[in-house]
PyMOL CGO cylinders between C-alpha atoms (Angstrom):
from pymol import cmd
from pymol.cgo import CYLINDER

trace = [
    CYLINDER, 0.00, 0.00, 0.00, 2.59, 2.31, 0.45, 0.3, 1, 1, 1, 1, 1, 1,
    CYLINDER, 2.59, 2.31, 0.45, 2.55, 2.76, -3.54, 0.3, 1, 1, 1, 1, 1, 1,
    CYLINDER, 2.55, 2.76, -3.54, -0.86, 4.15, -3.55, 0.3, 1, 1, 1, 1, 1, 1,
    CYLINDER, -0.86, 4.15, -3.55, 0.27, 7.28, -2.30, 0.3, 1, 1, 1, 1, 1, 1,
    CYLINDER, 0.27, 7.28, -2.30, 0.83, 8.09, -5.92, 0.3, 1, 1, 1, 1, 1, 1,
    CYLINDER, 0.83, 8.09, -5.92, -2.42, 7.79, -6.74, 0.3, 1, 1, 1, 1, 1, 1,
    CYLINDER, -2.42, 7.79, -6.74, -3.35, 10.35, -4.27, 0.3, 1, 1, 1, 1, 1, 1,
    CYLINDER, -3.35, 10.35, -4.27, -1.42, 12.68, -5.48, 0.3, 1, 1, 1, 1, 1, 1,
    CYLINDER, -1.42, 12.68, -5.48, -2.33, 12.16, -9.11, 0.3, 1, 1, 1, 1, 1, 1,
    CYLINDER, -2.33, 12.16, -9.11, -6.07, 12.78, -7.39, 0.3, 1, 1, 1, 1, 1, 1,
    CYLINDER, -6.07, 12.78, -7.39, -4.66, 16.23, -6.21, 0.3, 1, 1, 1, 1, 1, 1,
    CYLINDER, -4.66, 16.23, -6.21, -3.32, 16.85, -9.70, 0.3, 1, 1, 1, 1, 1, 1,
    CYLINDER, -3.32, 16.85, -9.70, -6.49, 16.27, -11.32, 0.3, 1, 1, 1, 1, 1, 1,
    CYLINDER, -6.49, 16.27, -11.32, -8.67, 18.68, -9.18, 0.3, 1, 1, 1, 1, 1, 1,
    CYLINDER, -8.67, 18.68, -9.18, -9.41, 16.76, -6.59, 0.3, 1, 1, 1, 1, 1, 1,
    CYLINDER, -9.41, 16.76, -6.59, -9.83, 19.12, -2.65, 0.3, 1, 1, 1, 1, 1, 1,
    CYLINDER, -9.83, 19.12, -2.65, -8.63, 15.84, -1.13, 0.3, 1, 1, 1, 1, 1, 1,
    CYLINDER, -8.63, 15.84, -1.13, -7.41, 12.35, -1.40, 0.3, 1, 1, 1, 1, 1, 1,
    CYLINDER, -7.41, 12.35, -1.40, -6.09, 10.03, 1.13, 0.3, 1, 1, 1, 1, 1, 1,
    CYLINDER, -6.09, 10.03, 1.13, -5.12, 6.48, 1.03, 0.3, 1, 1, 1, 1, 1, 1,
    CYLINDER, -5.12, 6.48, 1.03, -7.05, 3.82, 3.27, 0.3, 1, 1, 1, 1, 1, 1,
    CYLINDER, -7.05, 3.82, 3.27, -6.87, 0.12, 4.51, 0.3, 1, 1, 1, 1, 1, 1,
    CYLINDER, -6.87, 0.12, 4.51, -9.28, -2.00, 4.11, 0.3, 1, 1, 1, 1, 1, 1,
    CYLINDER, -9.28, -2.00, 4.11, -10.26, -2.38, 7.82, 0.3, 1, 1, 1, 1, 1, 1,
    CYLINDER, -10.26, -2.38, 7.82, -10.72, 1.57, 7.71, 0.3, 1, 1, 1, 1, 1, 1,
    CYLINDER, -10.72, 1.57, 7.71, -13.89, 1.20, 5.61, 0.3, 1, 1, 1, 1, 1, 1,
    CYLINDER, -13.89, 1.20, 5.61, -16.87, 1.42, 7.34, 0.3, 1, 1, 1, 1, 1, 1,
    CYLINDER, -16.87, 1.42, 7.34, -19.73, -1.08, 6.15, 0.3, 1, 1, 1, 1, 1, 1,
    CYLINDER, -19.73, -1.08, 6.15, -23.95, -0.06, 7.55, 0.3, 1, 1, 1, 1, 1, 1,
    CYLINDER, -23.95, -0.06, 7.55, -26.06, -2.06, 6.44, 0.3, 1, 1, 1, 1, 1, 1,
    CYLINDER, -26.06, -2.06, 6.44, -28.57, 0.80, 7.41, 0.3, 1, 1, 1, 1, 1, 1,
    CYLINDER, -28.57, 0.80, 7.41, -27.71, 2.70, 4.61, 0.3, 1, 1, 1, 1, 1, 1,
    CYLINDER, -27.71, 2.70, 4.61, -29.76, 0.48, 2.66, 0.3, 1, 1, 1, 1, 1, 1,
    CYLINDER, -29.76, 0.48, 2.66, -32.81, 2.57, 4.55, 0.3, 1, 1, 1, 1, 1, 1,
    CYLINDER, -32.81, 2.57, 4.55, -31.16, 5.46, 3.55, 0.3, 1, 1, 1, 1, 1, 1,
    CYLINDER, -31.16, 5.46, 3.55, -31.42, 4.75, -0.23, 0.3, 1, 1, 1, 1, 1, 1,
    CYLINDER, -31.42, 4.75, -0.23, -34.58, 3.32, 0.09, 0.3, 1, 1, 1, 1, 1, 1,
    CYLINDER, -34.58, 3.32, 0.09, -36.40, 6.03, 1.38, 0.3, 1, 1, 1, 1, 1, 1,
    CYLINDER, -36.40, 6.03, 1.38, -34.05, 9.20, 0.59, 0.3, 1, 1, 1, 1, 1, 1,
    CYLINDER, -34.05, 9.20, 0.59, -32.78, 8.63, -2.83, 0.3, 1, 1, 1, 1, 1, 1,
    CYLINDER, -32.78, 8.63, -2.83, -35.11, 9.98, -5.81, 0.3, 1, 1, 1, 1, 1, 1,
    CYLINDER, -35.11, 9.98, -5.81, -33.33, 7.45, -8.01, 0.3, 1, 1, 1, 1, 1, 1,
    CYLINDER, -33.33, 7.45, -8.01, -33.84, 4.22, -5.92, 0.3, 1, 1, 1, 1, 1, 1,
    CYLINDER, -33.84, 4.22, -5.92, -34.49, 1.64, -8.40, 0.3, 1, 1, 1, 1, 1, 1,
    CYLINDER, -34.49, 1.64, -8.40, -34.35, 3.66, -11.39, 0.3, 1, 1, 1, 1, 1, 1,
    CYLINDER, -34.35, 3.66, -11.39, -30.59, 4.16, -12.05, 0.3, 1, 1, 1, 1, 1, 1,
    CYLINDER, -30.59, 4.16, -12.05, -28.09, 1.63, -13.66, 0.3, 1, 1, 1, 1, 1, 1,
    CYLINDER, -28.09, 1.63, -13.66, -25.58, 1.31, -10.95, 0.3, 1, 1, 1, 1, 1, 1,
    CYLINDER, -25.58, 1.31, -10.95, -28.45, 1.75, -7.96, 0.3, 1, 1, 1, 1, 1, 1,
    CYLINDER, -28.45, 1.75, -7.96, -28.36, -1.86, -5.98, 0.3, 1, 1, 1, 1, 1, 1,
    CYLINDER, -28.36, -1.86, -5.98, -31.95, -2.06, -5.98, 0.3, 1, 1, 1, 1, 1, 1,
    CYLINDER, -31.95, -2.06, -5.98, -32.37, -2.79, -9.94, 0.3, 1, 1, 1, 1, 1, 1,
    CYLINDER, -32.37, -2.79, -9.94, -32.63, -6.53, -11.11, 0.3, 1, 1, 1, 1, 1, 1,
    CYLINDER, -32.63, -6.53, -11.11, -29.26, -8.19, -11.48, 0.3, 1, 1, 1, 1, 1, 1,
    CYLINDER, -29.26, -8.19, -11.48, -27.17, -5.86, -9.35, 0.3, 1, 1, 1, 1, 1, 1,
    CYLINDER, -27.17, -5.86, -9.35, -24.92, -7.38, -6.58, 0.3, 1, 1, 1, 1, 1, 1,
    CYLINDER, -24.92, -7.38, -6.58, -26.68, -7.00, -3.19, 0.3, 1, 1, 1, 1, 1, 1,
    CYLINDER, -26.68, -7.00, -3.19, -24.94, -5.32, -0.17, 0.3, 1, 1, 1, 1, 1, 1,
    CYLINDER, -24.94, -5.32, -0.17, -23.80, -8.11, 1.67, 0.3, 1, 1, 1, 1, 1, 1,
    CYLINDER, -23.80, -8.11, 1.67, -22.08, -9.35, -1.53, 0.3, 1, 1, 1, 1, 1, 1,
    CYLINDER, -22.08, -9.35, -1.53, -20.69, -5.83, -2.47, 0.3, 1, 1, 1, 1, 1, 1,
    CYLINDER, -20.69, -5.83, -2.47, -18.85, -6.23, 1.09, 0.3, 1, 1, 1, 1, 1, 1,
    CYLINDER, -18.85, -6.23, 1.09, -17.65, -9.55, 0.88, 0.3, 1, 1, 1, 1, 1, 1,
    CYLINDER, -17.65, -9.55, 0.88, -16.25, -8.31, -2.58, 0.3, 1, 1, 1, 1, 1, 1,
    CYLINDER, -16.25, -8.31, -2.58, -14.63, -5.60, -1.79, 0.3, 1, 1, 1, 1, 1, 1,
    CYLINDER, -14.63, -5.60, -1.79, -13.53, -6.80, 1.99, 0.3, 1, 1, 1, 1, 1, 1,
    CYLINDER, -13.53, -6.80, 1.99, -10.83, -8.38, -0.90, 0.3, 1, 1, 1, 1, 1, 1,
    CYLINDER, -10.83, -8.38, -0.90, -9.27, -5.47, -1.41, 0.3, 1, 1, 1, 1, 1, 1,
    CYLINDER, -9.27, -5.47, -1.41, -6.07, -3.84, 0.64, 0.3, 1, 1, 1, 1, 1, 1,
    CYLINDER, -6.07, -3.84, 0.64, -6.77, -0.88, 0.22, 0.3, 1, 1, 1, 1, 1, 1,
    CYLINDER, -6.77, -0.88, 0.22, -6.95, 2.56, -2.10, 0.3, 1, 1, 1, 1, 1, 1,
    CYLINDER, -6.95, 2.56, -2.10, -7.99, 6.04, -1.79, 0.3, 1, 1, 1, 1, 1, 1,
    CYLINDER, -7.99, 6.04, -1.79, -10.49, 8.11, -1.07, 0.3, 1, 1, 1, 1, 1, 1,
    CYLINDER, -10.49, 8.11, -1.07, -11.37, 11.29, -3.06, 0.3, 1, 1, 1, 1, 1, 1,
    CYLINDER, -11.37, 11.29, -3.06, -13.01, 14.24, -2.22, 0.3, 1, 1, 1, 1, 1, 1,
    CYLINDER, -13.01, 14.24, -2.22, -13.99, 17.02, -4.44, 0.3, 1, 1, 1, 1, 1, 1,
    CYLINDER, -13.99, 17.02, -4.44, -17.00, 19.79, -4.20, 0.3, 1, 1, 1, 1, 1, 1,
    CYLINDER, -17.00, 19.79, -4.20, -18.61, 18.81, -7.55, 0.3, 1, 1, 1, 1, 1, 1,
    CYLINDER, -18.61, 18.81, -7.55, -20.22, 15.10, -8.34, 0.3, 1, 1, 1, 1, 1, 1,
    CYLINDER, -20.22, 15.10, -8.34, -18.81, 15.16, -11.74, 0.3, 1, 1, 1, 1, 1, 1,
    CYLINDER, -18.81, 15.16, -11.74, -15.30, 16.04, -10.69, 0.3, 1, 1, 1, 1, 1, 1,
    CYLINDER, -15.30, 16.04, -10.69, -15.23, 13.11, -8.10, 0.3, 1, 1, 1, 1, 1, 1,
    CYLINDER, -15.23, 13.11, -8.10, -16.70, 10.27, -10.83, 0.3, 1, 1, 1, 1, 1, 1,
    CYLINDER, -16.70, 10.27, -10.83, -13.65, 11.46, -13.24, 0.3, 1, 1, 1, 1, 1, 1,
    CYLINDER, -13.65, 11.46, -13.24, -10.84, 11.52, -10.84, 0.3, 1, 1, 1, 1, 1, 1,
    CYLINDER, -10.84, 11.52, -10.84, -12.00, 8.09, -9.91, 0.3, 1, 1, 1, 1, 1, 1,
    CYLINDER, -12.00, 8.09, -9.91, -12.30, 6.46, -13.00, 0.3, 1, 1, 1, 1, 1, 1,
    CYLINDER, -12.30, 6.46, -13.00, -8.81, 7.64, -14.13, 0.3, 1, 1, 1, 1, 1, 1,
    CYLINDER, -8.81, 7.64, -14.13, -6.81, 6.90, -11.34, 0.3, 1, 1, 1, 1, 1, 1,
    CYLINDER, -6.81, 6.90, -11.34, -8.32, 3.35, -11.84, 0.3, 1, 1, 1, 1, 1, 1,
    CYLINDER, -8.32, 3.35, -11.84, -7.43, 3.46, -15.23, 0.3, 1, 1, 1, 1, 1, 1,
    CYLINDER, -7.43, 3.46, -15.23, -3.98, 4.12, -14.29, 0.3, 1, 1, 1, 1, 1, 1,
    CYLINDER, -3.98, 4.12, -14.29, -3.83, 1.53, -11.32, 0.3, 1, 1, 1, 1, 1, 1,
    CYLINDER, -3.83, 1.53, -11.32, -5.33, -0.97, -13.60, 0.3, 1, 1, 1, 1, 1, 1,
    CYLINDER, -5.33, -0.97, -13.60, -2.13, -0.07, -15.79, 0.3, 1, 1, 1, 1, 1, 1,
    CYLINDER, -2.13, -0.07, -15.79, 0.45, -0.05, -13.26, 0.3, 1, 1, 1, 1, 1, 1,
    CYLINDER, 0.45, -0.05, -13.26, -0.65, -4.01, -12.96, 0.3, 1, 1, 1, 1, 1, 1,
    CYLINDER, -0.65, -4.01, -12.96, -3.88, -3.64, -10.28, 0.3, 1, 1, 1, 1, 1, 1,
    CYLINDER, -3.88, -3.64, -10.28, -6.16, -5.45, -12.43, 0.3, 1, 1, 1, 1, 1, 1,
    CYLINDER, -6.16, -5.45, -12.43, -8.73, -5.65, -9.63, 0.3, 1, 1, 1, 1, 1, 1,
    CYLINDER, -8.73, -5.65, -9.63, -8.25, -1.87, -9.43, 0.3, 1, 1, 1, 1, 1, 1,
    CYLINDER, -8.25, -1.87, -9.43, -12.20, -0.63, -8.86, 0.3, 1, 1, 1, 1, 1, 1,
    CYLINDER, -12.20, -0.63, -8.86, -13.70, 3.48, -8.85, 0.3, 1, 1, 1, 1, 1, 1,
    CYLINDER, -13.70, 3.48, -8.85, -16.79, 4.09, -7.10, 0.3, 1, 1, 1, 1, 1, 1,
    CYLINDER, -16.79, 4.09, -7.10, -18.64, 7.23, -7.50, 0.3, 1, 1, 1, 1, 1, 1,
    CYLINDER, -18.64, 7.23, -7.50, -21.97, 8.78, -7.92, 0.3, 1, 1, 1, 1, 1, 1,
    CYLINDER, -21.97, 8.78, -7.92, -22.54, 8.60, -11.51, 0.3, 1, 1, 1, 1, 1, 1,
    CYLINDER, -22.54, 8.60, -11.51, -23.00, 12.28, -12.65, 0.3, 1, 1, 1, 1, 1, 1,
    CYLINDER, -23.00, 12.28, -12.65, -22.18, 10.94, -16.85, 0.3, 1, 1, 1, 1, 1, 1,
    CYLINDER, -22.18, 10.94, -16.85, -26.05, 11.25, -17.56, 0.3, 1, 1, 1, 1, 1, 1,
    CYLINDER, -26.05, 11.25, -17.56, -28.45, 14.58, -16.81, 0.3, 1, 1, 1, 1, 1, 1,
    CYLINDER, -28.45, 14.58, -16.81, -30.77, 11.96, -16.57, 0.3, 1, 1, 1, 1, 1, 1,
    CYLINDER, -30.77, 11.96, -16.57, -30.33, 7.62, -16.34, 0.3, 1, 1, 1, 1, 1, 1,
    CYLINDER, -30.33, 7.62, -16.34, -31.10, 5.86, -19.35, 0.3, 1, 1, 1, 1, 1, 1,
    CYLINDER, -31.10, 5.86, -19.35, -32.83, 3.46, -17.34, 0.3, 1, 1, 1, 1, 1, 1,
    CYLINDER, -32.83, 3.46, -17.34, -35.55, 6.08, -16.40, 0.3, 1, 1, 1, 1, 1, 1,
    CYLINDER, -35.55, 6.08, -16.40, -36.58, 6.02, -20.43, 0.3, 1, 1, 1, 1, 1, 1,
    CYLINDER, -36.58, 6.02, -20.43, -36.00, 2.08, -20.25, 0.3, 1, 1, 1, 1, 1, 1,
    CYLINDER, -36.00, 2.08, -20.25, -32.96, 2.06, -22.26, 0.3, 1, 1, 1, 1, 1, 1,
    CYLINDER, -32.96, 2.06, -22.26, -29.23, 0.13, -21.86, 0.3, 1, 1, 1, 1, 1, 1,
    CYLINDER, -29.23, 0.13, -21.86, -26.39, 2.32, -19.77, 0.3, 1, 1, 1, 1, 1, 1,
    CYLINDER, -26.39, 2.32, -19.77, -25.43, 4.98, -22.15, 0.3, 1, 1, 1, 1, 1, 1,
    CYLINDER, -25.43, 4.98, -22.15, -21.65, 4.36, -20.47, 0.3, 1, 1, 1, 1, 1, 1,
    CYLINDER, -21.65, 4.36, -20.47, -21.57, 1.05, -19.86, 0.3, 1, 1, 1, 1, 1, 1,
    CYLINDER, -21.57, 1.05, -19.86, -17.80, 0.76, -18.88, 0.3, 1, 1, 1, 1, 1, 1,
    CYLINDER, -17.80, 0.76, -18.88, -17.46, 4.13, -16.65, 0.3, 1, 1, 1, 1, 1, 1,
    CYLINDER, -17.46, 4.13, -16.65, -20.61, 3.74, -14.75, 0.3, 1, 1, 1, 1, 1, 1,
    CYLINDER, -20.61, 3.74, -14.75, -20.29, 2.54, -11.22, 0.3, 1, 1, 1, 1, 1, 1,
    CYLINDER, -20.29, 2.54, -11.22, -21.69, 2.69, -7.95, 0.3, 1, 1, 1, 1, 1, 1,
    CYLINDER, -21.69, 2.69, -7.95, -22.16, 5.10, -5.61, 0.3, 1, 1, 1, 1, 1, 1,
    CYLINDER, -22.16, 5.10, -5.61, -19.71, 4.51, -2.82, 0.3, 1, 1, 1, 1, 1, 1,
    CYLINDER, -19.71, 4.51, -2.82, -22.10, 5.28, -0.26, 0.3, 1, 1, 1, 1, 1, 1,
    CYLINDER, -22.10, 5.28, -0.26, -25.28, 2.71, -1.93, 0.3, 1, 1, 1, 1, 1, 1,
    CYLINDER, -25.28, 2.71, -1.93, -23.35, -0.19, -1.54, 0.3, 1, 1, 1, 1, 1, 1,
    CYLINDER, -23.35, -0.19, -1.54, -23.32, -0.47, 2.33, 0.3, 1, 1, 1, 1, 1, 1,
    CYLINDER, -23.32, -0.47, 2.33, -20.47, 2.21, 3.10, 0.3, 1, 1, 1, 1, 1, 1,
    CYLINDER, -20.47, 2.21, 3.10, -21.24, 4.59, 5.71, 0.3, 1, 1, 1, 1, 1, 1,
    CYLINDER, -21.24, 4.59, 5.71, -19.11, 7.73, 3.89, 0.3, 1, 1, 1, 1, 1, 1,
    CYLINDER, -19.11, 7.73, 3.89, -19.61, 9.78, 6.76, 0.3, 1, 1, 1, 1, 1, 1,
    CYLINDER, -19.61, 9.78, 6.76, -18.03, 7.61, 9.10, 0.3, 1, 1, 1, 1, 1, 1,
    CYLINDER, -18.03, 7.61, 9.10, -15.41, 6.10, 7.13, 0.3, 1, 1, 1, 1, 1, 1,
    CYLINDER, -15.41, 6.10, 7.13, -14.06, 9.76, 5.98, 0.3, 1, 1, 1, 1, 1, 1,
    CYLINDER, -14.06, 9.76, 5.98, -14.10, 11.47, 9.38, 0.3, 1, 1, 1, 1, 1, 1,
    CYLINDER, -14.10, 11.47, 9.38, -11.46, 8.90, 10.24, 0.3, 1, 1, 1, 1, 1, 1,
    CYLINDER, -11.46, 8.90, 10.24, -9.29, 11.17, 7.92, 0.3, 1, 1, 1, 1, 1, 1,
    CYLINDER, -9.29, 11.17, 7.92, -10.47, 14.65, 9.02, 0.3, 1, 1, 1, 1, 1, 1,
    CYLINDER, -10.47, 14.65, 9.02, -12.50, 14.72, 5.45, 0.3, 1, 1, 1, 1, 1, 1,
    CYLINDER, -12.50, 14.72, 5.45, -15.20, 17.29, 5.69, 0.3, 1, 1, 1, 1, 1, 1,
    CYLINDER, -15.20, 17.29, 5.69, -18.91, 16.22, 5.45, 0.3, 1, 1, 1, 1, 1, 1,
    CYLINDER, -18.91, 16.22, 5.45, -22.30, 17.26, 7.56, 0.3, 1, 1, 1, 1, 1, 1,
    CYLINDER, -22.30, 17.26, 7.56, -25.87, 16.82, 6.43, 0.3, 1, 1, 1, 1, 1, 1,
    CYLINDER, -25.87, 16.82, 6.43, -26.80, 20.00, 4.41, 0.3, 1, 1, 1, 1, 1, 1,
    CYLINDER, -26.80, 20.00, 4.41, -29.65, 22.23, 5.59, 0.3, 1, 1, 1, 1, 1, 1,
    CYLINDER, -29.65, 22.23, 5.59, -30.40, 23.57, 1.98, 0.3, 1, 1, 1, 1, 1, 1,
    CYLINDER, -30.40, 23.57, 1.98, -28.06, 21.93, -0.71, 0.3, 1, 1, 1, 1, 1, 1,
    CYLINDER, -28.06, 21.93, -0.71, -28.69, 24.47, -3.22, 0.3, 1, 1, 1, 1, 1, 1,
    CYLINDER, -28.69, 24.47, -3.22, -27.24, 27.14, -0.91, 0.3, 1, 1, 1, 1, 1, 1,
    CYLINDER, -27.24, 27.14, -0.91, -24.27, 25.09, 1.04, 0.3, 1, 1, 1, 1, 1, 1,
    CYLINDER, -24.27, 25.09, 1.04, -21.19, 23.90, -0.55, 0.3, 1, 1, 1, 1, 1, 1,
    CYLINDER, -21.19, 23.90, -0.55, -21.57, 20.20, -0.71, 0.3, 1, 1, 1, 1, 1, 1,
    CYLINDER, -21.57, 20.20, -0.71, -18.79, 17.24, -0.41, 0.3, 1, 1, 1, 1, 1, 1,
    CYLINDER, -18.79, 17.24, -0.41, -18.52, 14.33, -2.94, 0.3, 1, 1, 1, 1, 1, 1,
    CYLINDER, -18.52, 14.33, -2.94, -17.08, 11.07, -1.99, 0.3, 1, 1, 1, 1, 1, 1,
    CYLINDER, -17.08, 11.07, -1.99, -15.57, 8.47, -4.52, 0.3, 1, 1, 1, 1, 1, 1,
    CYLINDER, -15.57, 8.47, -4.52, -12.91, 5.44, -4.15, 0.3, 1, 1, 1, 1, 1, 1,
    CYLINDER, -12.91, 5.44, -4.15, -10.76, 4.09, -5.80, 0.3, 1, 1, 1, 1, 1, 1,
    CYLINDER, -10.76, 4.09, -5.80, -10.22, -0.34, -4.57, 0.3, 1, 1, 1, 1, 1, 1,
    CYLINDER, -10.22, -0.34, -4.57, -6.92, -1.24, -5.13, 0.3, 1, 1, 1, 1, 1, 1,
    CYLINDER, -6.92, -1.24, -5.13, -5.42, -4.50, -4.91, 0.3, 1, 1, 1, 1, 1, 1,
]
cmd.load_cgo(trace, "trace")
C-alpha cells in the first residue's frame, strides 16, 4: 500500500480538494444505509448502478467483494462530476500499473438523466459505477477517520456540498 500514495497525489493533480489512502479495515460497512437509499434517494431503483435494480450485486455481496481489497484512496472534491472522473482515471492508471482488480466508485453524474428512467441500456456502460455510499459504506463515518469534511446539508442548493468516490486497489 505504500505505492498508492501516488495515486493520491495524481487525485490532487487532477482537481481533486482531497485524497487520502485507506486500509481495508478503515472502511466502514452499515447495512442501514440500505434505509437510507430506500427512502431518501429519488433514483432508488431507477438508475443503472443503484443496488436495488434486477441483477445488481446486493450489499452483503458488495462487502464480501470488496472486503478483498487492501486498500486505495479516497477522493473528495466539491462537484459530483469532478469526483466520478478523478475516480475512473486513477483506476485506469492503477489498472495499468498491474492492479487489475483496481475498482472506482462514485456517484454517476455521466447522464443529466439515467437511461434506465426512459428504459434504455447504460449509455456508459464501462465508466458507470456505484455510488460509494449505496453499496453499504457509511461515507460519513469512514471519511471522518481522515479529518475529510462532510455534515448533512440544511439547503443543498445554498451550502457547498462534499462528494465522496474510491478508488479499490489490490
Amino acid at each position: 500500500m505504500n505505492d498508492f500514495q501516488k495515486y493520491a497525489d495524481r487525485a490532487l493533480e487532477l482537481g481533486a480538494k482531497d485524497a487520502v489512502v485507506f486500509s481495508i479495515d478503515q472502511i466502514c460497512f452499515d447495512s442501514r444505509t440500505l434505509l437510507k437509499c430506500m427512502y431518501g434517494c429519488d433514483d432508488w431503483g431507477k438508475n443503472h448502478t443503484c443496488p436495488s435494480r434486477p441483477g445488481n450485486p446486493t450489499m452483503a455481496e458488495y462487502k464480501e467483494m470488496l472486503s478483498r481489497y487492501k486498500g486505495g484512496i479516497i477522493i473528495h472534491a466539491n462537484e459530483k462530476k469532478l469526483s466520478q472522473e478523478v475516480s475512473f482515471t486513477i483506476e485506469g492508471e492503477a489498472f495499468r500499473d498491474g492492479y487489475y482488480f483496481a475498482f472506482s466508485m462514485s456517484d454517476c453524474a455521466l447522464c443529466k438523466t439515467c437511461a434506465a428512467c426512459d428504459g434504455e441500456s447504460c449509455r456508459f456502460m464501462h465508466k458507470a459505477r456505484p455510488a460509494f455510499h449505496s453499496v453499504g459504506i457509511d461515507v460519513f463515518k469512514t471519511v471522518r477517520q481522515f479529518g475529510l469534511p462532510i455534515k448533512t446539508l440544511a439547503d443543498a442548493d445554498t451550502e457547498e456540498q462534499n462528494w465522496y468516490s474510491a478508488v479499490f486497489i489490490d
